[in-house]
N, C-alpha and C positions, 0 to 999 in steps of 0.2 A: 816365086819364092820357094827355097828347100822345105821341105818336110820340119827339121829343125828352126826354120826359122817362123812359118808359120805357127811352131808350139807358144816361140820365145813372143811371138806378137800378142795374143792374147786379145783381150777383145779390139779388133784392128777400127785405124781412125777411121782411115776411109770406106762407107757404107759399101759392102760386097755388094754384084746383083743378087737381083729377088731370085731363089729357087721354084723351077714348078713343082708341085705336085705329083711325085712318084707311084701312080695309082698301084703299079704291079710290087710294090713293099706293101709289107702285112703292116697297115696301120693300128693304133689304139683306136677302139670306139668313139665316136662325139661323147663328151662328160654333160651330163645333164644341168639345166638350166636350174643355176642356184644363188650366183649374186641379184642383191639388189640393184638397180641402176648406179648408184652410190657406192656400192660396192665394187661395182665396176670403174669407177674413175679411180679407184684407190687400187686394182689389180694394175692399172694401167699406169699408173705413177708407179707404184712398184716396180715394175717392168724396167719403166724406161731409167730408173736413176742406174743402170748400167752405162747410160749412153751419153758421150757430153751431147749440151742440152741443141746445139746448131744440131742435131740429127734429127728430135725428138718431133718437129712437124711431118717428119715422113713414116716414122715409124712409130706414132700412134694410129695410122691410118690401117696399117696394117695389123699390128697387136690387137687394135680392136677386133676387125676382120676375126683374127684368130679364135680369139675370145667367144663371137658368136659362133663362128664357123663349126668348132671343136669342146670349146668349153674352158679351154686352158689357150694358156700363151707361150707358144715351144721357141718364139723365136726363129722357124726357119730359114731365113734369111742370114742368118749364123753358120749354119752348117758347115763343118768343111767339106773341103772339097777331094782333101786325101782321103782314100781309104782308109776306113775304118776298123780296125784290125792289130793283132797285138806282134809289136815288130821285136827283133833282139831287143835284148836292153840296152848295148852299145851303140844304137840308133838313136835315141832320142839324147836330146842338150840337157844339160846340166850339170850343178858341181857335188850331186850327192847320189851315190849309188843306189840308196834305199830309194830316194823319193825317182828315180829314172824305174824302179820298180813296179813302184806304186802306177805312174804314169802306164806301163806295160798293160795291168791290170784292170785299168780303166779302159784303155780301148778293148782290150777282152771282152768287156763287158757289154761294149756295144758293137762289137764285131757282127756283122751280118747274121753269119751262119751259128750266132747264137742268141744276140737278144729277139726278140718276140716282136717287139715295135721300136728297130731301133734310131727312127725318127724322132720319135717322141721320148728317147732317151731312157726306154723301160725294158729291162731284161727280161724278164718274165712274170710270172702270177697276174697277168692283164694288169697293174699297177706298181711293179716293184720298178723303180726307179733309183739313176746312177745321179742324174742331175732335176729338176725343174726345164730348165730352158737350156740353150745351147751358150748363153751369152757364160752362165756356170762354168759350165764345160771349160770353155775358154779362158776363163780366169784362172779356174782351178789348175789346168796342166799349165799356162805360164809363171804359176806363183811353184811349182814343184820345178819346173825347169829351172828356178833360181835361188831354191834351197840350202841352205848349207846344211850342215851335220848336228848344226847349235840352234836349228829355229825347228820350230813345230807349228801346220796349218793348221788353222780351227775350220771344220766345216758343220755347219748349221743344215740339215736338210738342206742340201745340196747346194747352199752358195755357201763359199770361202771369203769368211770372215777376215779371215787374214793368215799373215805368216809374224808365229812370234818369239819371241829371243826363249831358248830352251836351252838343251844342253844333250851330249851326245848319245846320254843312255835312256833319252824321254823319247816316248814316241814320235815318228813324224811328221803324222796324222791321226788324230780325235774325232771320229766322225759320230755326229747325232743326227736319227731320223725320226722324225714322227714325236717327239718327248713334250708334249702337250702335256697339260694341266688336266688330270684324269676324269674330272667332272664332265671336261671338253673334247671327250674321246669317242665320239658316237661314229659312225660312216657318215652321216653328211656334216659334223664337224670336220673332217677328215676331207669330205668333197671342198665344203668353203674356205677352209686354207690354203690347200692345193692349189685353188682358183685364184686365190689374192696372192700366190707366191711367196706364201713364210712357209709353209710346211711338207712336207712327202712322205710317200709310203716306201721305206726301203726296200720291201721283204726281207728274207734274212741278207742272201749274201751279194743281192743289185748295188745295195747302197752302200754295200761294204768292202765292192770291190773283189770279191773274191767266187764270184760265179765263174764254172769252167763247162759251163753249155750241161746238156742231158746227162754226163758223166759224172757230176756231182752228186747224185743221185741214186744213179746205176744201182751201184755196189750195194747201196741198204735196199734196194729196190729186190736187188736177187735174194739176197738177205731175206726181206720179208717174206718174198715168195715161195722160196725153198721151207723155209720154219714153217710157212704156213700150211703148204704139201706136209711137212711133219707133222702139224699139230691136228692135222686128219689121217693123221696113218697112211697117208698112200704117197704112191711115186708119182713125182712130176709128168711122167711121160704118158701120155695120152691121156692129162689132165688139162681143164679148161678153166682158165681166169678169162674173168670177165670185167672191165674196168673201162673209165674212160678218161680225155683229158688226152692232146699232145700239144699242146704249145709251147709249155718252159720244164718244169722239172718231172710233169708227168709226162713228158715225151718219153724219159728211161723206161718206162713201164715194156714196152714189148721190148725191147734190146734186154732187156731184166728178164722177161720172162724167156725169152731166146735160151739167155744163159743157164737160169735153172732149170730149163728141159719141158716146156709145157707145151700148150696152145695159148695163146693170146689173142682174146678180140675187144681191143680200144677204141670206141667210138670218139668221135671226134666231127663239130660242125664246120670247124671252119677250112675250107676244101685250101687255101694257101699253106695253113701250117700243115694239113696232112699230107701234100706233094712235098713238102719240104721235107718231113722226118722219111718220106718215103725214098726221094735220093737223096739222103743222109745215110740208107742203110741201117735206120734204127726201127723200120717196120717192115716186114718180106715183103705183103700186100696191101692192096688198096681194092675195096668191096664200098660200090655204091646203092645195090639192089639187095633190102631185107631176106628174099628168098635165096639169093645167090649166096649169103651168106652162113645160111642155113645149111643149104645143100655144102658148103665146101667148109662147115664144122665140122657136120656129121662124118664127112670123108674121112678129116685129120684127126677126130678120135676114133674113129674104126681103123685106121693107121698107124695110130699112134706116132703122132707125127709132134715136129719141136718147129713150130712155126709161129707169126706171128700178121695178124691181121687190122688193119687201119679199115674200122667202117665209119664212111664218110656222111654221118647222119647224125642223130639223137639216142644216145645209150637206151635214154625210154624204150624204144622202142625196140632196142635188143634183147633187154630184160622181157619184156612184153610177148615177143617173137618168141623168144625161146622157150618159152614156159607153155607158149600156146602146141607148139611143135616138139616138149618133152624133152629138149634138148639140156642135159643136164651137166650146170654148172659146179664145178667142186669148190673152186673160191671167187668172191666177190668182191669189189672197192669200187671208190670213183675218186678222181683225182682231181676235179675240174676245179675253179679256180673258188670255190665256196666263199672264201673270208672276203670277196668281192660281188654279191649275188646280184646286184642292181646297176654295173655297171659292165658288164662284161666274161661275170666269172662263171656264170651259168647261162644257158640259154634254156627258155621255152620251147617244148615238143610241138606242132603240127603247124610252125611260121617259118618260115625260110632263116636263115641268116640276115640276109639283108633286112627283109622284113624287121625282124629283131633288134636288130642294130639301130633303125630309123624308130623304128617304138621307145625303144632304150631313151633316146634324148628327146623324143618328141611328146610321149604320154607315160613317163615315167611309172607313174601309179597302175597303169593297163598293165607293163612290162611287170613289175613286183607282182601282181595278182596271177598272170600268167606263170612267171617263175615260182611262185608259190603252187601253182596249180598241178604244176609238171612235176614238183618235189614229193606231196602226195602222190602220182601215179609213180612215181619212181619208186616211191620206199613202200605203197604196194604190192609192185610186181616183187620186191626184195624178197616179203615178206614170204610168196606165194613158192619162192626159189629153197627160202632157210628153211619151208616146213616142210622138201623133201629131199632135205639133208647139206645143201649149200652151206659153204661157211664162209659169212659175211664181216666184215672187219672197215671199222671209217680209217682211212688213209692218214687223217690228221688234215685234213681241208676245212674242215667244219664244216660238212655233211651233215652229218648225225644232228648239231647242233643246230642248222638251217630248217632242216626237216621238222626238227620241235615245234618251230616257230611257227611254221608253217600250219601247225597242226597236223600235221602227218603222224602216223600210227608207229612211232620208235619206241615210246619210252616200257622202261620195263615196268613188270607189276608193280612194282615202290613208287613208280612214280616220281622216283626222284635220278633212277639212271636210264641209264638208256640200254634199249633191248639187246644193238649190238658194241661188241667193246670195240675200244683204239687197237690198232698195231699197235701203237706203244705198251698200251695196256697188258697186251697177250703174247705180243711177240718181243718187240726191239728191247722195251723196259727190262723186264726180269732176264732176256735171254744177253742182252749188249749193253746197255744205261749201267746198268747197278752194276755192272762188271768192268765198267769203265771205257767197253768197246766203244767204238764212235768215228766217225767221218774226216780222220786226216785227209789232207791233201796235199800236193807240193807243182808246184809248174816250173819248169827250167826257161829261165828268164831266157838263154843263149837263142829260143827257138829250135833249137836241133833235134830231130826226132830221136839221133843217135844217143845224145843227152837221156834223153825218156826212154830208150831201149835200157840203157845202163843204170839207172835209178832204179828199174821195174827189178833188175838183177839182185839190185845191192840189199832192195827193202827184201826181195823172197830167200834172198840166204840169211837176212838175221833174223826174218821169219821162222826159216825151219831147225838155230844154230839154238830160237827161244821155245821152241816146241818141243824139244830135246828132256827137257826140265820142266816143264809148266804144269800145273796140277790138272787134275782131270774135270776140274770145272769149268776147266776155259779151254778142252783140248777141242772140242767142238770148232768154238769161235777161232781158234788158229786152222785149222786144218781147211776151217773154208775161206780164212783169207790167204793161206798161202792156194788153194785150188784158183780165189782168184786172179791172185798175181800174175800167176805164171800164163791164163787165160787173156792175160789185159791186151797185150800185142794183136790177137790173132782176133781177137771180138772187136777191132778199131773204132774203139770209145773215143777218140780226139776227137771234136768238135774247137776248132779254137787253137788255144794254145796247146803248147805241147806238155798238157796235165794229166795227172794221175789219182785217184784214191782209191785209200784203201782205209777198211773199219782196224783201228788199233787202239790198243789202252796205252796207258801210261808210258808203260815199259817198254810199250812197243816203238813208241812216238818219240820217244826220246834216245833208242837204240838205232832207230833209224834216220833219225833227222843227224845224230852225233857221225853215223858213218857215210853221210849225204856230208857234211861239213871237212872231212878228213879228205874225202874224196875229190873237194873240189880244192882244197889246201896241197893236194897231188896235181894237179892240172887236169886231173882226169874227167871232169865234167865242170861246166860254168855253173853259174850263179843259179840259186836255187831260194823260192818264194816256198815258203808255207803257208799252210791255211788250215779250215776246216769249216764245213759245214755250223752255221749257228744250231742246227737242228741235232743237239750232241748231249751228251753226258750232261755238261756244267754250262753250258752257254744258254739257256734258255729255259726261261719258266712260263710254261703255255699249260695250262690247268685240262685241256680236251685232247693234248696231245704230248709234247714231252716229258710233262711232269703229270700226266695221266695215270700213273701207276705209284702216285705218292699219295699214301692212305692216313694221315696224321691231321690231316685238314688244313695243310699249308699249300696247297696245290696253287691256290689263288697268291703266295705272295711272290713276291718278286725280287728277294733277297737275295737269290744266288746268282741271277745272270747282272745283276751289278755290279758285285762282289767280283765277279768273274772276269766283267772290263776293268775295273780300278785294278785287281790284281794282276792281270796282263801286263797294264801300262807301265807300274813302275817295275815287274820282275824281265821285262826286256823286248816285248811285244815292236815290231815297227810301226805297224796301226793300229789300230781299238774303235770298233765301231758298237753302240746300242742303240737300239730300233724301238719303235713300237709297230707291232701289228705283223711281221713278218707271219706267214704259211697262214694262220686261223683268223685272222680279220682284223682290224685296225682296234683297239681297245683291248681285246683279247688275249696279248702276250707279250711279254717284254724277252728280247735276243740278244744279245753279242755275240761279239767275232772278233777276229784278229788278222794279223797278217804278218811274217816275220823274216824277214832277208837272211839269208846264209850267203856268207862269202869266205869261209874256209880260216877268216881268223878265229883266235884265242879266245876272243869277247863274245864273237856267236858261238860259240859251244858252252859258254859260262852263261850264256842268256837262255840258250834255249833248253839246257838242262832248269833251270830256274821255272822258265813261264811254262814249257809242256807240262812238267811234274802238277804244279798249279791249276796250271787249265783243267784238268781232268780230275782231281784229286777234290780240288772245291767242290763239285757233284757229288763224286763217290761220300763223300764225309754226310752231305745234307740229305742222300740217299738213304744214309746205314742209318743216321738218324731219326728219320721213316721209319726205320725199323723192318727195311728191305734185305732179306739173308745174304744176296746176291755181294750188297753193297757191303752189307758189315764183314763177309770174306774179305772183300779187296780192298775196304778200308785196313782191318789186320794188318792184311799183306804186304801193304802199302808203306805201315808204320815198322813193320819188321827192316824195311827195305833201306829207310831213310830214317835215322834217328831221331833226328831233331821234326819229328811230325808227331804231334801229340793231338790224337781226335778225340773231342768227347762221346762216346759211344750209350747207345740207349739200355737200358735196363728191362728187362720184360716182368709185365705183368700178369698173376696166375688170373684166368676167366673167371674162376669159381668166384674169385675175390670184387667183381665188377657186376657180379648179379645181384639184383636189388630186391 
């Protein structure tokens, strides 16, 4: 069968063979032992009502199997057999341009050389997931392959509900991950759903379809780490970030710090993903021996050197090393998969990997006390770095937050915060969020690199035609996203498809998406997908990390990033996805996202002036209303720009007047 025809089949009659077992793919962990027996007969009927019932004596036999084997039921036996990988868009069948996008999208996502387990159908963060099972998969791309322009698919944490009569300017996908009943949001609520197959972890942009590998990232990644070299007065260059984490979006971490000019050393346990990011290009070195790594610090900051080092071990124990050997760090993070700590996203210091992995699903409660144990020696040695001058920042993993729990020594003397702030807090917040900066993106459906050479052109001339004019509050943030731009070619961030981002406000987003749509109305480049990170302005209200820098006491609600998807869908969005759980833990944050087709007509430049304006403008407004300075400028600005934007803006109150 073609490539197209196998889409159009869907889940096919005749039972495929069984697949073996691909040891040398980076799998997901065993999930720990959590149904009841009973529970289990009802994963397992779940399962199979994909299947007419003449199969279901052979492939419970196996689903079970799974079940014990791993903890979940992926369906291997599903899999295809093409390459996994994001083709043109005039490859795949169908009778609707948008949804042959969407379809692009989706293999992206589990393209080899960029999801993390893409077996088990998970992009990254050790559980952000595209689908459940593969039998998903297969539904979902044949109900898009027979899309028209008047129907819209509902998908439920990753099975497709169905396809239903809409109309041309309604999305053509609604995706919801994780939207449990919030009493029923704990992690092992989260484990025993997963298990029985109603519910998934998206993260932000797995489930949403809109991951484009470590490059999604990047860009805020330099971002953070240059402000951060700022916000200690010194130059990057023979400075030393110390961080850990390379499987999904902390893989950017040294290609980031490459770029803003440092040293990097990202520990990292699992010796598959760090060969991987290693010929990927996205780390220079790989150090498996504590002292070798010492000695060829010390080299690169008496060098002054802009390099980047994968140690293939336990961060613990770098923190540890370093401080024993005076080796002095100027900024700190860790990126490891925190909002996951029991099942993958942290490992205990002085057990092997393996070791780990079999504790993990065999004595769960050992695994948490150990991971608990090591979090303690971790945010110790932190402590023993900040008191001789280190400047330490939680990444938005849920560190800081893990570490509490643990009883590790974070919180400040109040007792009610924590000793070290968020990036967001200190850096991305008041420097990018309130100003509206944030994580566009765009992919040329065509595959052409040529396509992504010309885009990179077109976004950095109306980068610098808008820098010309831009007030001096934002001249900062242009001036390093046009330094990025122009850098994007030669630092070969493609992972995947042939994607781009870039941090832009409003003005920016909508200046360059309109001359991205002119462009392709020329013939001069195909079909072009937008996106952006949920981790943004307006798409996300995560209390430890996005909305970390909103001081009013609404940090906990969740008004905006719904607001955010509902207004997407009907101002012209092609997709709308909200999550629960993406980046800081399952319960922890509500996210949306979007997805939006450009194809050079009239309607997408009437659309996407509409939903970008929107997208970024709902933040800024709930920001200035915080009574954040950043925001209430660009709220102003905003309203100057566009008449018909009327915000209510907050009032200030004199201090004297609030002393009791």
């Amino acid at each position: 069968m073609t490539f197209q025809e196998q889409i159009k089949q869907g889940i096919p009659t005749i039972l495929p063979q069984l697949k073996p077992y691909e040891a040398d793919i980076n799998h997901a962990p065993k999930r720990k032992e959590i149904l009841s027996a009973e529970e289990k007969k009802l994963a397992l009927r779940n399962a199979l009502r994909y299947f007419e019932p003449e199969h279901h004596a052979v492939l419970i036999q196996e689903f079970r199997q799974e079940l014990e084997t791993y903890g979940r039921i992926y369906m291997y036996r599903f899999r295809p057999d093409y390459e996994m990988r994001a083709r043109p868009i005039n490859e795949y069948p169908g009778k609707c341009e948008q949804a042959k996008a969407i379809m692009l999208m989706i293999q992206n996502n589990l393209d080899y050389a960029v999801a993390q387990h893409p077996h088990e159908l998970i992009t990254y963060g050790g559980n952000g997931a595209v689908f459940q099972n593969w039998a998903q998969y297969l539904l979902t791309m044949q109900y898009l392959s027979e899309m028209t322009d008047e129907q819209t698919l509902t998908m439920y944490s990753g099975h497709p509900m169905g396809l239903f009569p809409s109309h041309k300017e309604a999305p053509r996908v609604v995706v919801t991950n994780g939207m449990v009943i919030p009493n029923y949001s704990k992690p092992d609520d989260w484990e025993k759903m997963n298990a029985l197959g109603v519910s998934q972890y998206g993260q932000m942009t797995a489930g949403s379809y809109m991951y484009i590998g470590p490059q999604g990232i990047v860009h805020g990644t330099t971002i953070t780490v240059l402000n951060g070299f700022r916000k200690i007065k010194r130059s990057p260059k023979g400075g030393l970030f110390v961080t850990s984490g390379l499987g999904g979006m902390s893989g950017a971490q040294p290609k980031a710090g490459n770029i803003a000019g440092c040293i990097t050393v990202c520990a990292e346990v699992n010796s598959k993903i760090t060969h991987i990011r290693h010929s990927q290009g996205w780390i220079n070195e790989v150090i498996e021996d504590i002292d070798k790594l010492v000695q060829r610090v010390a080299l690169a900051q008496a060098n002054k050197e802009i390099v980047s080092i994968g140690y293939l071990g336990n961060v613990v124990d770098v923190w540890e090393k370093f401080d024993e050997e005076n080796i002095h760090i100027d900024l700190g993070s860790d990126q490891t998969s925190l909002h996951n700590p029991w099942a993958g996203g942290y490992y205990p210091a002085g057990i092997s990997f393996e070791e780990a992995n079999e504790m993990m699903a065999e004595n769960p409660n050992l695994f948490k006390e150990k991971v608990q144990e090591t979090l303690r020696r971790h945010t110790t040695a932190i402590n023993k770095h900040t008191a001789k001058g280190t400047y330490f920042f939680d990444y938005g993993n849920a560190f800081l937050l893990e570490a509490s729990r643990s009883g590790a020594d974070v919180m400040a003397e109040n007792l009610i915060d924590f000793r070290y702030p968020s990036y967001v807090q200190d850096i991305m917040g008041p420097m990018c969020f309130d100003y509206g900066f944030g994580p566009f993106r765009w992919v040329c459906a065509s595959g052409n690199p040529e396509d992504l050479a010309k885009t990179d052109l077109i976004a950095c001339q109306v980068l610098e035609e808008m820098a010309k004019t831009a007030p001096e509050e934002i001249q900062q943030q242009m001036q390093d996203n046009i330094h990025w731009i122009k850098g994007a070619q030669e630092n070969k961030l493609v992972v995947g498809s042939q994607a781009r981002i870039l941090y832009a406000d409003a003005e920016g987003r909508v200046k360059i998406a309109q001359a991205f749509n002119q462009a392709i109305a020329k013939g001069e480049i195909g079909i072009i997908i937008l996106g952006r990170d949920h981790h943004d302005v307006s798409g996300t209200d995560s209390p430890y990390r996005e909305t970390s820098n909103i001081y009013d006491g609404s940090r906990f609600t969740a008004d905006m990033a719904i607001q955010n998807v509902i207004g997407d869908s009907f101002r012209g969005a092609t997709w709308v996805s909200i999550h629960n759980g993406g980046g800081v833990g399952w319960g922890e944050v509500i996210n949306g996202g979007f997805g939006m087709v450009l194809d050079g007509t009239k309607e997408a430049s009437r659309r996407l002036e509409a939903m970008l304006f929107w997208d970024v403008n709902n933040g800024i407004s709930r920001r200035s209303w915080a009574r954040n300075e950043g925001a209430i400028f660009a709220i102003k600005r905003a309203m100057e720009a566009q008449p018909l934007l009327r915000v209510t803006l907050p009032n200030r109150v004199a201090d004297n007047l609030l002393d009791l």
